[in-house]
C-alpha positions in Angstrom: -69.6 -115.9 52.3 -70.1 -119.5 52.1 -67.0 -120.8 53.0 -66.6 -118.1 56.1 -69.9 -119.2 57.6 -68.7 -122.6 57.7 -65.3 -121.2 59.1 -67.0 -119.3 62.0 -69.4 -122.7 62.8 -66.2 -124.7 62.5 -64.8 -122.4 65.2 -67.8 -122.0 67.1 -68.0 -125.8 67.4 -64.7 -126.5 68.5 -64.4 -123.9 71.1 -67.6 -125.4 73.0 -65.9 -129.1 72.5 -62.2 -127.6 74.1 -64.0 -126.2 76.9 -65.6 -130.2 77.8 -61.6 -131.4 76.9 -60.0 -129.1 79.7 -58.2 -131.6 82.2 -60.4 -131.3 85.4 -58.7 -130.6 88.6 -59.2 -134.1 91.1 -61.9 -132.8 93.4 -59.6 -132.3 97.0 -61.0 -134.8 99.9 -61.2 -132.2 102.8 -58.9 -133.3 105.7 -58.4 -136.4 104.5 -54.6 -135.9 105.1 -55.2 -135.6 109.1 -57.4 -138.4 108.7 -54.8 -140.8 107.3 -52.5 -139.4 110.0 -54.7 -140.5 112.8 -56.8 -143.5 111.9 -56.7 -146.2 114.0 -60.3 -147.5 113.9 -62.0 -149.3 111.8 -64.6 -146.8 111.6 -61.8 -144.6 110.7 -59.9 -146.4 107.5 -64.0 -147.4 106.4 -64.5 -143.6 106.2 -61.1 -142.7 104.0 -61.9 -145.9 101.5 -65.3 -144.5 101.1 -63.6 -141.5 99.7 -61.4 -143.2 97.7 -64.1 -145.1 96.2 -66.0 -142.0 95.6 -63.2 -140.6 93.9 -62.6 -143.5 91.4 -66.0 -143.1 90.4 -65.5 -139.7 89.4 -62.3 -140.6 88.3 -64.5 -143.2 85.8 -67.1 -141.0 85.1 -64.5 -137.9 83.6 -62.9 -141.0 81.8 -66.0 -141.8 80.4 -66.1 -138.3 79.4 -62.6 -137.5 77.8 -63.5 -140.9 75.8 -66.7 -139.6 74.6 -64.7 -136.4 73.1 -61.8 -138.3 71.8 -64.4 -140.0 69.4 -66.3 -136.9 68.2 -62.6 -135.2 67.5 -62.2 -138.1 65.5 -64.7 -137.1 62.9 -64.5 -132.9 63.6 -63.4 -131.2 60.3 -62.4 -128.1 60.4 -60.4 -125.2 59.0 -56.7 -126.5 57.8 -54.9 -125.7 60.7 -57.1 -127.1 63.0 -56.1 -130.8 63.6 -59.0 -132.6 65.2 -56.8 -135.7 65.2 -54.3 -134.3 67.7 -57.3 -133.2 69.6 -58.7 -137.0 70.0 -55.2 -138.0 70.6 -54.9 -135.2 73.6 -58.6 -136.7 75.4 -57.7 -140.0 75.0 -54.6 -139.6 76.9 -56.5 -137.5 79.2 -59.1 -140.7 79.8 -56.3 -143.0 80.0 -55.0 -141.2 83.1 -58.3 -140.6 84.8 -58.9 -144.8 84.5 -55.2 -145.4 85.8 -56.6 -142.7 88.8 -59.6 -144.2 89.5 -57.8 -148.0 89.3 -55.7 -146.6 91.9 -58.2 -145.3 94.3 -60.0 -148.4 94.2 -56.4 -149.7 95.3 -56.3 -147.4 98.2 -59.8 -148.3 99.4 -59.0 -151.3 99.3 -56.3 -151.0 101.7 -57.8 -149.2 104.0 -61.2 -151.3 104.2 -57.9 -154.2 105.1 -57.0 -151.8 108.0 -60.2 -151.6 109.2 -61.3 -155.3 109.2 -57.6 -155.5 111.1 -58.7 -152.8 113.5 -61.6 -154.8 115.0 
């Protein structure tokens, strides 16, 4: 009885933790496509790097998070066939991609706040 409560908190914990390591789906800028397409003022290319800045720190923040779950898989023990090591592995590579995202989006702000200063 022992060893199958420990199974069932074992389970119980790692099913709330897999639900926090689910890759999140980039929130989608609305319009900004059409945007893009037609800036041409300043006011326009300041608008879309605001965006992209907004999305990098989202992109930081669910880096932050994917790092803070790599570290508790790290010491999650479990049932045999559940590999908590694989798990950390998985949200660390997960964090990894949302910091190369949010390094990226800076990028594009940047640009665009370039376009803008040139658009004056």
């Amino acid at each position: 009885m022992k060893n199958r409560t420990k199974w069932i908190i074992a389970l119980l914990a790692t099913t709330l933790i897999l639900g926090g390591c689910i890759a999140q789906e980039p929130k989608k800028t609305s319009g900004i496509e059409q945007r893009i397409e037609s800036a041409n003022s300043s006011s326009d290319h300041q608008a879309i790097a605001a965006e992209y800045e907004k999305q990098a720190a989202t992109d930081k923040a669910t880096s932050r998070m994917h790092r803070d779950l790599a570290n508790k898989y790290k010491y999650l023990t479990g049932h045999k066939s559940f590999a908590p090591g694989s798990l950390s592995q998985h949200c660390s590579n997960l964090a990894k991609l949302y910091e190369q995202a949010a390094a990226e989006n800076l990028e594009l702000a940047k640009l665009h706040r370039e376009a803008a200063d040139a658009a004056k």
